[in-house]
C-alpha positions as CSV (number, residue, x, y, z in Angstrom):
1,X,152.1,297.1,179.1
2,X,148.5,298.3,180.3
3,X,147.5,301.2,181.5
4,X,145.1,300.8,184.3
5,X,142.4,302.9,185.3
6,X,142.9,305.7,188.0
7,X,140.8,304.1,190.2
8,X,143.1,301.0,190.4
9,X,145.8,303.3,191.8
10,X,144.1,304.6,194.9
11,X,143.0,301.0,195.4
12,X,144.8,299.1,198.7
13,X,147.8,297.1,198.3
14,X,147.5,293.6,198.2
15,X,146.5,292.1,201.3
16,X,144.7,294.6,202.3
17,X,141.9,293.0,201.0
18,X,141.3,290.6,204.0
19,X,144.0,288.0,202.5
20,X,146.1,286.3,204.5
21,X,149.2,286.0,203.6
22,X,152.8,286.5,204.6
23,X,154.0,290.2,204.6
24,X,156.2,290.7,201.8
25,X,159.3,291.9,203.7
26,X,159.0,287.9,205.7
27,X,158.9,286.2,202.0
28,X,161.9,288.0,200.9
29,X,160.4,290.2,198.3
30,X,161.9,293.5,199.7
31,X,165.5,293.8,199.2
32,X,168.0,294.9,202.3
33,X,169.1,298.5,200.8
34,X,172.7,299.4,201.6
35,X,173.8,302.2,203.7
36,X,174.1,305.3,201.5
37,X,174.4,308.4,203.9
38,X,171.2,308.7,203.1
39,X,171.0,309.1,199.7
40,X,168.9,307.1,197.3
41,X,171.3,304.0,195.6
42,X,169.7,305.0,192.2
43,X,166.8,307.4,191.0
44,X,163.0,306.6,191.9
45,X,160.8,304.4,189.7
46,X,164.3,303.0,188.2
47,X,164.1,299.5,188.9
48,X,162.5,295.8,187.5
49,X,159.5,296.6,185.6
50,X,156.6,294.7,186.2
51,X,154.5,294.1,183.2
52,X,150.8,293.3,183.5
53,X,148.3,291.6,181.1
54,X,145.1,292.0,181.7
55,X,141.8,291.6,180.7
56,X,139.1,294.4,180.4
57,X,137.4,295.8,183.2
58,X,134.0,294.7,183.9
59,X,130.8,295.4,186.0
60,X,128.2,293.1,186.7
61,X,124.0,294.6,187.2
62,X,124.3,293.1,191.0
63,X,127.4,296.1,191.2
64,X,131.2,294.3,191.4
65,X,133.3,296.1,188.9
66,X,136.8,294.1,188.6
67,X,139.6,293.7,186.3
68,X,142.0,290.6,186.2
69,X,145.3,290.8,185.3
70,X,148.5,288.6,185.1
71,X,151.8,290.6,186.5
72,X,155.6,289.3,185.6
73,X,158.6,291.4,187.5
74,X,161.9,289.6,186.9
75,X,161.1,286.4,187.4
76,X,158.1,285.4,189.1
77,X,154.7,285.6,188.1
78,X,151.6,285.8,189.3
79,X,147.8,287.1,189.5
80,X,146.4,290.6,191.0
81,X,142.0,291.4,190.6
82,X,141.2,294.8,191.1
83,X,138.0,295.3,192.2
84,X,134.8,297.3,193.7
85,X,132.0,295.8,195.8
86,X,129.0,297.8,195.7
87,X,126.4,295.2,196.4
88,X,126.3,296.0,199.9
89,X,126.9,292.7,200.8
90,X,130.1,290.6,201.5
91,X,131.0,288.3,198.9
92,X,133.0,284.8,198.2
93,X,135.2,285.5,195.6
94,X,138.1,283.1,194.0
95,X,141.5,284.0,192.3
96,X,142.8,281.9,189.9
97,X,146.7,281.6,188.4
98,X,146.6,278.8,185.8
99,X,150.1,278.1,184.1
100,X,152.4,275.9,181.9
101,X,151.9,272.1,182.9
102,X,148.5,272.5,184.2
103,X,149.5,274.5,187.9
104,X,147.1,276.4,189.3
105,X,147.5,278.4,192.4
106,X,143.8,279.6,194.2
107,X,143.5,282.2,196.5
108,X,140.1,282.7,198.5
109,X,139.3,286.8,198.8
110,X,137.8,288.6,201.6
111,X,135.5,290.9,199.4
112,X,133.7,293.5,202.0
113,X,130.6,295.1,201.5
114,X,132.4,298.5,201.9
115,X,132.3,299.7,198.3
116,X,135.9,300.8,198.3
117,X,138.4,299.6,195.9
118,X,140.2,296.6,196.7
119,X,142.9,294.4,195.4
120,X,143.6,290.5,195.9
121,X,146.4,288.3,194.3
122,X,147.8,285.1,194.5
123,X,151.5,284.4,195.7
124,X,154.1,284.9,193.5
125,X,156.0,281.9,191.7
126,X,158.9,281.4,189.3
127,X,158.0,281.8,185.8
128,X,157.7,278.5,183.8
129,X,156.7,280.5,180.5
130,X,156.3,283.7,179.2
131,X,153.3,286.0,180.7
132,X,151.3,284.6,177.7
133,X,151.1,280.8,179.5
134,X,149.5,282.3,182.3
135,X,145.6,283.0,182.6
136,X,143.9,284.6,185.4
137,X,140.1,284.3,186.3
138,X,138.3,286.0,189.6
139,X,134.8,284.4,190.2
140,X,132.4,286.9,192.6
141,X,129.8,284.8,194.2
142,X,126.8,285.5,196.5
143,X,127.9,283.9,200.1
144,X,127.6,280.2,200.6
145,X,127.9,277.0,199.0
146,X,125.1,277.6,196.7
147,X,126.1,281.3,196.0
148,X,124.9,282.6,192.7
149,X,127.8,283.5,190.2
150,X,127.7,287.2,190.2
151,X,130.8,287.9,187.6
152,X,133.5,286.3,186.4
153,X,136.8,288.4,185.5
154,X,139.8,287.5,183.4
155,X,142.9,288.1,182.4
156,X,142.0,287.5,178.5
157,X,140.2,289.9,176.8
């Protein structure tokens, strides 16, 4: 398990990010509760862990600071960037899940030039493997097809 910086935990949820993607509750990630009475079924924070591998957190001279990690709850899998635009410009940036059998799952980011913390990650999947067949690498890139590479992030350290 890795600890990750206190700025990661004020960052947005996923999605907030500009992604577009289903809401959580419409892929059947959150679970109907039953009625209680209104009492809690069990303790909070009790529940499937979600363990995350990630790689170290870096910042680039142009100012994107990110760390890329791979996160397993249960079983599915996949990849969550955490990171901070302060170029002052908007971005292209790509997420990248590569897995057992050579599967890779892409996700494009909307990375704002607002210079808050932000998160993007790609959908989750079954496992096929342990955490340790997965790799995950975010690419920040100046805007347009011939963007310069501003910093690559991954999940390795």
């Amino acid at each position: 398990m890795v600890a990750l910086p206190l700025a990661v935990a004020s960052a947005r949820q996923a999605g907030d990010a500009g992604r577009t993607d289903v809401p959580a509750a419409s892929r059947g990630d959150a679970k109907a509760r039953p009625d209680t009475g209104g009492r809690s079924p069990r303790p909070p924070g009790l529940g499937l862990a979600t363990a995350a591998r990630c790689g170290p957190e870096l910042t680039s001279p142009d100012g994107i600071e990110a760390q890329t990690c791979v996160l397993t709850r249960g079983e599915d899998t996949w990849a969550r960037t955490y990171y901070r635009n302060a170029t002052g410009r908007r971005l292209d940036s790509v997420l990248s899940l590569m897995g057992p059998g050579d599967r890779t799952v892409q996700m494009r980011c909307a990375t704002g030039a607002d210079d808050e913390p932000a998160t993007c990650e790609t959908p989750r999947e079954r496992s096929r493997g342990g955490p340790d067949a997965y790799t995950a690498v975010t690419e920040f890139a100046e805007r347009g097809p011939e963007g310069a590479l501003l910093l690559r992030s991954g999940s390795n350290s």
